[in-house]
N, C-alpha and C positions, 0 to 999 in steps of 0.2 A: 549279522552276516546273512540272515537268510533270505531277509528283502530283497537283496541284492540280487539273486540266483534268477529270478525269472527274468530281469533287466539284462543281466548277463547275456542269459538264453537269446534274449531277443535282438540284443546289440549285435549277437553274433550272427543270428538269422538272415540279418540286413547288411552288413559288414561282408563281403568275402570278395578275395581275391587282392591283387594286390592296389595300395592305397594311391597313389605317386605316382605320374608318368609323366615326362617333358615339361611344358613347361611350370608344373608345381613340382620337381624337382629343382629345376634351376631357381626357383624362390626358397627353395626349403636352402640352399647350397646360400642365397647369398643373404640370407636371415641367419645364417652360423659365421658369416664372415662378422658378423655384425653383433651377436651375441655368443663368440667361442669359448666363453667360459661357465662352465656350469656350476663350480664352484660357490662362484660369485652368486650367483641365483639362488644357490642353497642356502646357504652364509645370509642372503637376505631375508627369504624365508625363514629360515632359523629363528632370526635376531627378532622378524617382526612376531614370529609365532611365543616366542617369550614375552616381550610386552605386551600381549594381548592376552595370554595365561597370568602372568605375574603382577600386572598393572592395571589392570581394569574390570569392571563390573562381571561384564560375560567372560572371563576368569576364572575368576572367584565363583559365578553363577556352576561353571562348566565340572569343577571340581567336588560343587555340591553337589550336583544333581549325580555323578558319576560315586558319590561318597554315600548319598542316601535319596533316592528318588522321591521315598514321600514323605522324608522329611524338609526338602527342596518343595515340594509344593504345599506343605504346609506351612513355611514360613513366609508364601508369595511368590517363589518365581518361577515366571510361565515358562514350565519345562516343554512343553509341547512347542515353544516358539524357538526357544534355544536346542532344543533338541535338531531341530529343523535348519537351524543355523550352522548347526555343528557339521549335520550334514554336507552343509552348500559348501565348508567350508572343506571339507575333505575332498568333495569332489573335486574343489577348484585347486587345492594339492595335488588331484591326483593327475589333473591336466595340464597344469607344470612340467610335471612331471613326465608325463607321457609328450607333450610339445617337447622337453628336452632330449627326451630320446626320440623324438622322429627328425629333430636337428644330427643328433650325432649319428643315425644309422640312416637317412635321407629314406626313409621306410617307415611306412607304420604298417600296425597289425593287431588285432584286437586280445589277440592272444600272448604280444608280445611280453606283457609281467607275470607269465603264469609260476614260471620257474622261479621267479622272487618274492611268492606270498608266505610261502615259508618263512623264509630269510627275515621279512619283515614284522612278523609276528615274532621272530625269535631275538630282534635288535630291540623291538619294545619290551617283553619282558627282562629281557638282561638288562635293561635299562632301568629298571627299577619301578615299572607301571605297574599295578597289583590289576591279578587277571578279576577284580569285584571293583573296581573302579576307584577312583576318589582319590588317589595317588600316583602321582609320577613326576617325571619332568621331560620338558624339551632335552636339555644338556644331556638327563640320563639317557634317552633317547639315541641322541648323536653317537653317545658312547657307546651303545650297543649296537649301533649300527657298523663302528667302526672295527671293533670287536668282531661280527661276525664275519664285514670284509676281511678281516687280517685274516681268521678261520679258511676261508673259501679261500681267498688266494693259498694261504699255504698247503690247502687239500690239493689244488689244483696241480703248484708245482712240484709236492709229491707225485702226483700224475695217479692221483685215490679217482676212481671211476663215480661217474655223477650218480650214480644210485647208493654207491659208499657215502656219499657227499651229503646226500640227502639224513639218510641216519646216522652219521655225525651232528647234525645242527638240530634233527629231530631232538636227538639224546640231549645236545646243550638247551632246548626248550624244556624237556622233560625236568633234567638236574634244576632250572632257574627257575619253574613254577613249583617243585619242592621245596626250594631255599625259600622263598616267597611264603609258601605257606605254614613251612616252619618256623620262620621270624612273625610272622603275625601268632603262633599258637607259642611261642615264645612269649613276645611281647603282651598277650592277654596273660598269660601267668601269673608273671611279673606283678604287673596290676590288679591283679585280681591278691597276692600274696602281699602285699604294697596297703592292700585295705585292710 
């Protein structure tokens, strides 16, 4: 994360004011007539983001390297290229992602996901990724993501104030890197009393 901060800094530096006026509005309006469901967008990403974890080489590569970095490059694979890969490819999720919300809000803004880094940090762990790498899945992913939407929506129609909001999903991050690290001091037990 921390690479990230001075890119931040500077995106914002160069970025301000608003993004969209006339006639890239009326293209953003009729680029959603044409792609109005984001569902489907996700659902595809999803689907391909699983066959490229579960079926292929940079896979298998991405879960080593995430599971033991130098035992990843002591067995040969160029982490420093997949590493880099990994990146391009989050970015190019994250620009998905941000082109789908500049279809649905006909606006962008450089600050527009700030209020869901939490949330998305809190879908991946509940989801079953171990905060040391080397474990997870897409699916469990989804599920935590769906899980914390359920959360938030029913914070909301409680009508619980966004700062309550906030240290609700804190606390469900907190509770699911405990589970986490209690099932791994579990599971070493086990194995360790197994020998």
């Amino acid at each position: 994360m921390i690479p990230f901060l001075p890119a931040r800094g500077g995106s914002l530096d160069v970025i301000c004011g608003p993004m969209f006026s006339g006639k890239s509005e009326e293209l953003l309006r009729r680029m959603d007539a044409i792609l109005p469901y984001p569902v489907v967008v996700t659902a595809f990403v999803v689907a391909w983001a699983i066959f490229l974890l579960h079926r292929t080489q940079f896979g298998r590569h991405t879960y080593a390297i995430g599971g033991n970095m130098d035992a990843a490059v002591r067995s040969g694979i160029p982490v420093d290229r997949r590493i880099i890969s990994i990146y391009i490819l989050s970015a190019a999720t994250s620009g998905i992602a941000g082109f789908l919300s500049t279809l649905r809000f006909t606006a962008g803004s450089a600050v527009i996901g700030d209020p869901l880094l939490l949330s998305s940090i809190a879908a991946v762990i509940i989801g079953g990724v171990s905060m040391f790498g080397g474990a997870g899945t897409v699916i469990g992913t989804v599920i935590g993501a769906l899980i914390i939407a359920v959360l938030t929506t029913g914070l909301v129609m409680l009508n619980v104030d966004a700062f309550w909001q906030f240290i609700v999903i804190g606390t469900v991050v907190i509770v699911a890197v405990l589970i986490d690290q209690s099932r791994d001091l579990i599971i070493g037990r086990y194995e360790g009393g197994a020998e």
